[in-house]
N, CA, C and O of each residue as an XYZ file, in Angstrom:
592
protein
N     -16.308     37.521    -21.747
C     -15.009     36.940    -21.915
C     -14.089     37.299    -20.757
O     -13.310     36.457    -20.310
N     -14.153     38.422    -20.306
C     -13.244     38.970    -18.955
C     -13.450     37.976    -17.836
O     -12.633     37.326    -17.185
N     -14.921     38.045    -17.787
C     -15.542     36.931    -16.181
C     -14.733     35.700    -16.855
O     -14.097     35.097    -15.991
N     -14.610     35.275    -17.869
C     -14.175     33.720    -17.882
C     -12.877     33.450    -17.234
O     -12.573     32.613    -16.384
N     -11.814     34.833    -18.156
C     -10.825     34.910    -17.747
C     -10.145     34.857    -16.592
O      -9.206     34.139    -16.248
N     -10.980     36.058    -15.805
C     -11.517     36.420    -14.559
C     -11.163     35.136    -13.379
O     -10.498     35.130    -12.343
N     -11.896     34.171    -14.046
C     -12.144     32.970    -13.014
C     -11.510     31.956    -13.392
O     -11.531     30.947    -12.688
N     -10.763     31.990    -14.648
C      -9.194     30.945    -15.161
C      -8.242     31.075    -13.999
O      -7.822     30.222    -13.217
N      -7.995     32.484    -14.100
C      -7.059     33.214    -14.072
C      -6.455     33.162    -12.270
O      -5.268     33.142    -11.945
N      -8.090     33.146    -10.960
C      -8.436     32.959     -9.818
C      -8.311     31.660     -9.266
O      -7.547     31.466     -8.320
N      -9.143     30.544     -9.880
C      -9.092     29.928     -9.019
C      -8.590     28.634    -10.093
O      -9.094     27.617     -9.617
N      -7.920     28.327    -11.157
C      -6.900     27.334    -11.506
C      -5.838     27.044    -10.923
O      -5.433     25.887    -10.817
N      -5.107     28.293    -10.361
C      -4.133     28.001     -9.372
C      -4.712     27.864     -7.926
O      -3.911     27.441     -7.093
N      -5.749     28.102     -7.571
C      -6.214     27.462     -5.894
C      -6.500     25.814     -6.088
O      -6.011     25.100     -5.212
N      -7.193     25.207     -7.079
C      -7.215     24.010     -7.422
C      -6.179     23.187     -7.871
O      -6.272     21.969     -8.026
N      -4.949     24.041     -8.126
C      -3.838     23.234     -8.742
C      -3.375     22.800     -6.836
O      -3.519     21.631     -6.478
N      -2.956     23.650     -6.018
C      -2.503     24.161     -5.067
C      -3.315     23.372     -4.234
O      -2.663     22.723     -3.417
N      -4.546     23.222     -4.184
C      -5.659     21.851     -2.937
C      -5.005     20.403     -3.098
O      -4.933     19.683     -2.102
N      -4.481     19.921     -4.453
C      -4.721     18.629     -5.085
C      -2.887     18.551     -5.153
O      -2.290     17.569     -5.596
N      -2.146     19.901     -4.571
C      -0.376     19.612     -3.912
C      -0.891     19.119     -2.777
O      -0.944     17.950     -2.396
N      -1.288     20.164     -2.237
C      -1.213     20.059     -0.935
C      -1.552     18.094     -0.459
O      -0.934     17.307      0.257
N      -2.702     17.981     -1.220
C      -3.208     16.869     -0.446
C      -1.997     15.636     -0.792
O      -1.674     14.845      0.094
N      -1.569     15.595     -1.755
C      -0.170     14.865     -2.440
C       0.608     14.884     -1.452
O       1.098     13.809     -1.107
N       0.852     15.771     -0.916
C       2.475     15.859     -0.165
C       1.467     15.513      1.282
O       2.315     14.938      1.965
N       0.421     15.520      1.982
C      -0.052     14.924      3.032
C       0.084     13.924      3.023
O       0.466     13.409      4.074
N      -0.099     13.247      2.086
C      -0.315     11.527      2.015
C       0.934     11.012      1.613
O       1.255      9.833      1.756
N       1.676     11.932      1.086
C       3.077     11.203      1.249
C       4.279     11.518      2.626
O       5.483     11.331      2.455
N       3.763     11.959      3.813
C       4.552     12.281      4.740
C       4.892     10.967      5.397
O       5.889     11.027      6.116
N       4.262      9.723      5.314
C       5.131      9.075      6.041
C       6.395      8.099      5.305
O       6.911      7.113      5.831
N       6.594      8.443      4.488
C       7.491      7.736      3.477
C       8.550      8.641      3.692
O       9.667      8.217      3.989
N       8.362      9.602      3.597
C       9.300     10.925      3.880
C       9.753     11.140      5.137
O      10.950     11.324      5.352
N       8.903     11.140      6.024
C       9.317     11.036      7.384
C      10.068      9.935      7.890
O      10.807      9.934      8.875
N       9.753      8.828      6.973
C      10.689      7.970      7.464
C      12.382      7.567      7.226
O      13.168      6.885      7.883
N      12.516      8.425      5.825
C      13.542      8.918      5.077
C      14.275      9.627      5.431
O      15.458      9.583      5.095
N      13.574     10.841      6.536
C      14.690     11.845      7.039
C      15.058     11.155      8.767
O      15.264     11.723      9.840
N      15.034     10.441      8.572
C      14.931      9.710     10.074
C      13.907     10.525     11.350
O      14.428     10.629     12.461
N      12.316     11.143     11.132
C      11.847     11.813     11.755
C      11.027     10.756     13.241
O      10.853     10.944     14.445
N      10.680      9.502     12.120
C      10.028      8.401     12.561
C      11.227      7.562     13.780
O      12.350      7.096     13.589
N      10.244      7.665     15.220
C      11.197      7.039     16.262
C      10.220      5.897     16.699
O      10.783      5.112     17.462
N       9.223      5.656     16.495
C       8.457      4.618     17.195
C       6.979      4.368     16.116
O       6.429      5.379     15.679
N       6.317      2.714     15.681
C       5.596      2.874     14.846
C       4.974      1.479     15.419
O       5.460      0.357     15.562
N       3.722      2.020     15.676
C       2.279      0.870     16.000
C       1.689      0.478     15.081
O       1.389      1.092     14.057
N       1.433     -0.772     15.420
C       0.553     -1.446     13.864
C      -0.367     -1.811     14.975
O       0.117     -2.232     16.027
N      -2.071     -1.645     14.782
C      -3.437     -2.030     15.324
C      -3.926     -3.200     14.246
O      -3.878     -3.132     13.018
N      -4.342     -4.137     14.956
C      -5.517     -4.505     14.313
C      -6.274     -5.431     14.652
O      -5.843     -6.411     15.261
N      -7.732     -5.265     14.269
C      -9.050     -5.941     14.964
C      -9.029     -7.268     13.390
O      -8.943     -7.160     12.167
N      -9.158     -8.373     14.348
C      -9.037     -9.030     13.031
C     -10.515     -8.725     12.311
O     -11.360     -7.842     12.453
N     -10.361    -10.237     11.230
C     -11.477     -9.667      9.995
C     -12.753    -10.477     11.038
O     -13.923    -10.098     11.105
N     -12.428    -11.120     11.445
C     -13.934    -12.072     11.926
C     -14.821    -10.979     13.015
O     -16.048    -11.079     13.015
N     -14.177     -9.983     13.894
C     -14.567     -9.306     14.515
C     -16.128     -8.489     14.020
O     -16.069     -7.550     13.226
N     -17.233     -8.876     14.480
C     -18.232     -7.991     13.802
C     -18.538     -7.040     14.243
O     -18.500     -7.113     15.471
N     -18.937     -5.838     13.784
C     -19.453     -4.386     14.724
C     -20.648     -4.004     13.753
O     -20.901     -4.411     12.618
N     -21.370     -2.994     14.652
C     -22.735     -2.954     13.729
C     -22.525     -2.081     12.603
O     -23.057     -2.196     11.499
N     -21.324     -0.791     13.143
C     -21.413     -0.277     12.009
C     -19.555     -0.110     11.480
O     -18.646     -0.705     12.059
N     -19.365      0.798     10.324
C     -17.845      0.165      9.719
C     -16.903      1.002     10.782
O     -17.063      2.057     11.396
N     -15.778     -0.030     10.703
C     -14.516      0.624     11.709
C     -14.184      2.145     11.429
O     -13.803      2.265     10.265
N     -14.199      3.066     11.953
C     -13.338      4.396     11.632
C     -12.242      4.056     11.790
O     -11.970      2.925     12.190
N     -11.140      5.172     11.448
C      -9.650      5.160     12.243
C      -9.962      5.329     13.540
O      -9.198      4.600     14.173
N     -10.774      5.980     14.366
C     -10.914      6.735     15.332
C     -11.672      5.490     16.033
O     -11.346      5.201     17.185
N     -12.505      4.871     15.483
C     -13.373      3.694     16.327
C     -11.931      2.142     16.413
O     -12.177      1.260     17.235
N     -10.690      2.007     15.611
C      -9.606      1.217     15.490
C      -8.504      1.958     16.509
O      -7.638      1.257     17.031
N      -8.552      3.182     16.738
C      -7.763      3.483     17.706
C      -7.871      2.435     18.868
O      -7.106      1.562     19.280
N      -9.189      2.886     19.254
C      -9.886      2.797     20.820
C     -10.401      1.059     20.907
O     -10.347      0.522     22.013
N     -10.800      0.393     19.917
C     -11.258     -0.993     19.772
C      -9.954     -2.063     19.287
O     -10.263     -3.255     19.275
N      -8.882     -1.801     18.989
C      -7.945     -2.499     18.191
C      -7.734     -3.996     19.127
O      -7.808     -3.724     20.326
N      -7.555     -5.098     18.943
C      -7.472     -6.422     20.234
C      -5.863     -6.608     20.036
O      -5.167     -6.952     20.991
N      -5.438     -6.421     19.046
C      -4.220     -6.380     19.059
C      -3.077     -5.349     18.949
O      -3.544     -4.319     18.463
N      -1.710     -5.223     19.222
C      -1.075     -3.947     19.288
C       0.134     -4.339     19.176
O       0.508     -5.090     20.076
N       0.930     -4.069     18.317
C       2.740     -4.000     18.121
C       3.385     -2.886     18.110
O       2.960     -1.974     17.400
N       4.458     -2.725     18.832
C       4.908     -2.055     18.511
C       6.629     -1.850     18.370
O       7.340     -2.646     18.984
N       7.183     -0.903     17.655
C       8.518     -0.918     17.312
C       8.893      0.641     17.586
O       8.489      1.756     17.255
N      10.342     -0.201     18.733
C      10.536      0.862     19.136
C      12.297      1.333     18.234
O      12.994      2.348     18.248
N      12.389      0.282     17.707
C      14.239      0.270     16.867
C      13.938     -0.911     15.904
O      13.243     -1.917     16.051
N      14.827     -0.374     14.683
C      14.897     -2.061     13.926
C      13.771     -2.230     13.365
O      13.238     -3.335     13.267
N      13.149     -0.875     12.819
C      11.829     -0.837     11.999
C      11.555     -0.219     10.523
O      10.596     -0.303      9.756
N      13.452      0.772     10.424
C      13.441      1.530      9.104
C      13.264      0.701      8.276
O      12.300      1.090      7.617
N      13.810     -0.740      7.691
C      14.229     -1.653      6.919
C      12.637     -2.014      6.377
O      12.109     -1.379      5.463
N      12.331     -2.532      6.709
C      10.440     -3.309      7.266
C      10.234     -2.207      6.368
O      10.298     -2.136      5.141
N       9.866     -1.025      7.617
C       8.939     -0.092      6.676
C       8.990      0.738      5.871
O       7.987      1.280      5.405
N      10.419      1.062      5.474
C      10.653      1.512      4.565
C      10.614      1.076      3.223
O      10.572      1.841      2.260
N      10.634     -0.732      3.135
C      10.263     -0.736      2.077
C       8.592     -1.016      1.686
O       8.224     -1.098      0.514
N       7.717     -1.140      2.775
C       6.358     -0.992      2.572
C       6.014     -0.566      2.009
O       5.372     -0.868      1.003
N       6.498      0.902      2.720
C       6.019      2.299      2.348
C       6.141      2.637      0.763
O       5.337      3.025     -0.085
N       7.690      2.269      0.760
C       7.795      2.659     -0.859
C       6.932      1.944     -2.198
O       6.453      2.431     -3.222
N       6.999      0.352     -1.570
C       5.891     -0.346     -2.592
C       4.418     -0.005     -2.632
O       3.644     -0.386     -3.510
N       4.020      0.974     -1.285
C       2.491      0.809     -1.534
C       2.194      1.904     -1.925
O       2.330      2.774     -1.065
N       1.748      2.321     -3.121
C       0.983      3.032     -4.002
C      -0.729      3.434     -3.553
O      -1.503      3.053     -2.676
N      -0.763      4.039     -4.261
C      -2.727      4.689     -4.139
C      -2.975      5.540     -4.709
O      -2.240      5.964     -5.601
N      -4.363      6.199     -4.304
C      -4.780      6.870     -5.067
C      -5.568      7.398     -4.440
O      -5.825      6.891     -3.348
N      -6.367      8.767     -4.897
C      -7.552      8.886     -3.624
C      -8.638      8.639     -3.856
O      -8.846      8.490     -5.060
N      -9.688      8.489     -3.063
C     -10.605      7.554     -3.420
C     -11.735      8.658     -2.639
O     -11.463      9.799     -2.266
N     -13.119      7.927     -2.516
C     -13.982      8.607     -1.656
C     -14.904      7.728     -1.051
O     -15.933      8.103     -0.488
N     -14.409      6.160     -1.208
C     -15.007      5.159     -0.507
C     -14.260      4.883      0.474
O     -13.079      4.543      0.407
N     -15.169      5.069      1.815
C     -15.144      4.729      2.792
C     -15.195      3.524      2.948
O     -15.964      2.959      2.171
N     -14.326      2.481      4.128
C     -14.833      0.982      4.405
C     -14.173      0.595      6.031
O     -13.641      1.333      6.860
N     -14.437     -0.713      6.054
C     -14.156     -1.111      7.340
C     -13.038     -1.534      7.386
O     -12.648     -2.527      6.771
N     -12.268     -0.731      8.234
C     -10.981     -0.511      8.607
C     -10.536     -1.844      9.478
O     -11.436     -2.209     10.235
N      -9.455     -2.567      9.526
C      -8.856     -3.328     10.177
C      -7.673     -3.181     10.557
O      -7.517     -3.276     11.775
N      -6.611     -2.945      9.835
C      -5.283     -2.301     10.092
C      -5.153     -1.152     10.625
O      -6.175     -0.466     10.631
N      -4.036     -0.620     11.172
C      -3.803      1.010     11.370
C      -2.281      0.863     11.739
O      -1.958      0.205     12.729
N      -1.272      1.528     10.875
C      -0.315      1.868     11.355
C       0.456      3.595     11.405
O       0.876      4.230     10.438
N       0.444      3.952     12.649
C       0.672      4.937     13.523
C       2.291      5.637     13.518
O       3.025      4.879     14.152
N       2.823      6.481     13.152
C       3.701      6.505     13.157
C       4.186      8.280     14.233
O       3.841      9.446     14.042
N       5.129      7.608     15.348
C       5.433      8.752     16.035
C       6.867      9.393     15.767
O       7.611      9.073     14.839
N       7.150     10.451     16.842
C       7.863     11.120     16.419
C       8.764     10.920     18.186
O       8.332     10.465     19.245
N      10.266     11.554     17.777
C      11.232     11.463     18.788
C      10.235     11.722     20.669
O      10.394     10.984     21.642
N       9.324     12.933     20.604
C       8.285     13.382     21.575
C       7.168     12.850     21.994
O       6.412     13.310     22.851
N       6.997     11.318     21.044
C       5.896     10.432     21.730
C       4.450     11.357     20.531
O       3.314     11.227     20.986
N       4.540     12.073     19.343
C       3.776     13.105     18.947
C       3.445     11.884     17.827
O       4.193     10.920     17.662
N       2.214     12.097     17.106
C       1.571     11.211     16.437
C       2.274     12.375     15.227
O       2.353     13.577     15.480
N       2.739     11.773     13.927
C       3.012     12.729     12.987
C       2.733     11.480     11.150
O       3.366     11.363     10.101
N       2.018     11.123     11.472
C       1.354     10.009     10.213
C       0.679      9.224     10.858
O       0.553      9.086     12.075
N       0.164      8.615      9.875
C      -0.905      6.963      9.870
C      -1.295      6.480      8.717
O      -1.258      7.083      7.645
N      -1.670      5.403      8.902
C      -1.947      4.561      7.835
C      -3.518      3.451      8.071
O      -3.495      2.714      9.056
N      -4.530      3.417      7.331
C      -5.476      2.834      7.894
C      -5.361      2.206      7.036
O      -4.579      2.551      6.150
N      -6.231      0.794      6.917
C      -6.449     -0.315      5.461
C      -7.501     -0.943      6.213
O      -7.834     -0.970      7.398
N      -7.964     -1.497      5.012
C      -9.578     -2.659      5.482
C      -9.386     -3.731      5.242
O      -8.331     -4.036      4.687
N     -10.308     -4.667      5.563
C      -9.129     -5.950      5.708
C      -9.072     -6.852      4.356
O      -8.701     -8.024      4.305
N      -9.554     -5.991      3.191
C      -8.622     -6.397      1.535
C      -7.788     -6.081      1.154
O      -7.384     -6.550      0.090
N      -7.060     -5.060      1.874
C      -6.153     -4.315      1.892
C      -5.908     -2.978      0.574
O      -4.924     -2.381      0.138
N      -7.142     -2.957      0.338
C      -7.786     -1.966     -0.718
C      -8.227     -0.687     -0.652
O      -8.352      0.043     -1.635
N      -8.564     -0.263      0.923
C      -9.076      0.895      0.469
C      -8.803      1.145      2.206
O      -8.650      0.348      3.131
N      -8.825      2.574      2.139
C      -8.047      3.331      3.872
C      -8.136      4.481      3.642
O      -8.916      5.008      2.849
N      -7.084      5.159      4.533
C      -6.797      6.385      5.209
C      -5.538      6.602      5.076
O      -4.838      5.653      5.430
N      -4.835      7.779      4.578
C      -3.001      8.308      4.689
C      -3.404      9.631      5.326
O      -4.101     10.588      4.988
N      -2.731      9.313      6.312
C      -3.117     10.655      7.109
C      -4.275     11.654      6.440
O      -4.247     12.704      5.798
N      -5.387     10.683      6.980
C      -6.435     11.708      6.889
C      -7.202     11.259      5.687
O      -8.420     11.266      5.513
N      -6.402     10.932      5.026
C      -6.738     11.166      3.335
C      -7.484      9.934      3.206
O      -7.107      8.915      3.784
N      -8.913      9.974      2.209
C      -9.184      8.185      2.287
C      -8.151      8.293      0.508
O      -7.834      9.278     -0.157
N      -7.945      7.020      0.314
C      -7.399      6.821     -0.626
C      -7.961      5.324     -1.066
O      -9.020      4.928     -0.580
N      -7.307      4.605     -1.888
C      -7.092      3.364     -2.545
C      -5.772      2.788     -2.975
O      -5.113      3.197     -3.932
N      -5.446      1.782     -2.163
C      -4.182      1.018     -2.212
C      -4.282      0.521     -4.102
O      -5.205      0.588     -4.914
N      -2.672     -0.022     -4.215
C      -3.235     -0.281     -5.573
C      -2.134     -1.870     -5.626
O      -1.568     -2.403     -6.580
N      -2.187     -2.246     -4.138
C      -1.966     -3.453     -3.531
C      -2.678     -4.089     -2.930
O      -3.838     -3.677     -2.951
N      -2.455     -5.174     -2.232
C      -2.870     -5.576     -0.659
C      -2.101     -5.076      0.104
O      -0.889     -5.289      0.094
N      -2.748     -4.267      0.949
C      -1.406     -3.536      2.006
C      -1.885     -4.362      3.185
O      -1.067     -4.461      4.099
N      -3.035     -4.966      3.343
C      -3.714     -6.174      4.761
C      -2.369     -7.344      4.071
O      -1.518     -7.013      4.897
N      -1.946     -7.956      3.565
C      -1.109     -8.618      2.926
C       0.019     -8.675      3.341
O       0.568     -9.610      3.923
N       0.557     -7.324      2.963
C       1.786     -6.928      3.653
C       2.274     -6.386      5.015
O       3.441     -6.164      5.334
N       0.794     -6.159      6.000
C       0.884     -5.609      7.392
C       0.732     -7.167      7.980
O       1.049     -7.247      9.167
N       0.252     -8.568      7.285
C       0.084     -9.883      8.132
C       1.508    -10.738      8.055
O       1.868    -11.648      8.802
N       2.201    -10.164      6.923
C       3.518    -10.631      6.877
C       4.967     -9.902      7.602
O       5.956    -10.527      7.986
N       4.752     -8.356      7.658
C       5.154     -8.274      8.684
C       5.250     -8.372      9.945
O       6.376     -8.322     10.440
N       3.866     -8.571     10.948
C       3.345     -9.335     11.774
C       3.979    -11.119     12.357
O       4.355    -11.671     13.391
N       3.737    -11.466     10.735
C       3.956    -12.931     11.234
C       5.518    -12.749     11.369
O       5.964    -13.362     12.339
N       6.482    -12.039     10.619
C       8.086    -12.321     10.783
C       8.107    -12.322     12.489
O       8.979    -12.999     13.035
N       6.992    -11.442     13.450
C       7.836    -11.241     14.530
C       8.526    -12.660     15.398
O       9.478    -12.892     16.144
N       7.167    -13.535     14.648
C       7.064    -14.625     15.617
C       8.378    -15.379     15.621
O       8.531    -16.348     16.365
């Protein structure tokens, strides 16, 4: 009965404490954009017809993206309310990434991102894979198209 206790007692609060932590990661760019931290924000994306042999990373959408926007003022409005509508969850399916939006800081410093695939279902929040519980490909083609 002690060992049970023992190990309630140890590691319930290290598991409560993994599953903050990862919460408040994936919510930094909503926040960051709230305290006015966010000075400049790139949206990537390889469209859907693009084929590759194997699925997009964030890291393979950095370096491959055909297209690139970016905002350098006149972007809180937009993405602030994105941010706030798009919901998730975390997930552990991986997929092929099409979107990526990048978010920097006053120093040119990468301090968030945002990945999505092109159902706009399933990605990356800094780092994190998750599951939209939108179309966030939806809402990154409509902000897109306003520029025109």
């Amino acid at each position: 009965m002690r060992t049970l206790w023992f190990v309630v007692v140890l590691f319930v609060p290290m598991c409560v404490y993994g599953q903050n932590a990862a919460q408040d990661s994936t919510e930094t760019p909503k926040s960051l954009l709230k305290a006015g931290a966010i000075k400049r924000v790139e949206i990537l994306r390889l469209p859907d017809e693009v084929m590759t042999r194997t699925s997009v990373t964030p890291e393979a959408l950095r370096s491959i993206a055909t297209y690139k926007v970016v905002f350098n003022r006149g972007f809180e409005s937009t993405f602030g309310s994105l941010l706030s509508e798009t919901l998730f969850k975390r997930s552990s399916q991986n997929s092929d990434l099409r979107w990526g939006v990048l978010f920097y800081d006053n120093s040119g410093q990468e301090i968030g991102s945002i990945f999505v695939d092109k159902f706009g279902q399933n990605g990356f929040v800094n780092k994190e894979t998750v599951r939209f519980t939108s179309n966030l490909a939806k809402r990154l083609h409509q902000v897109v198209r306003e520029l025109r």
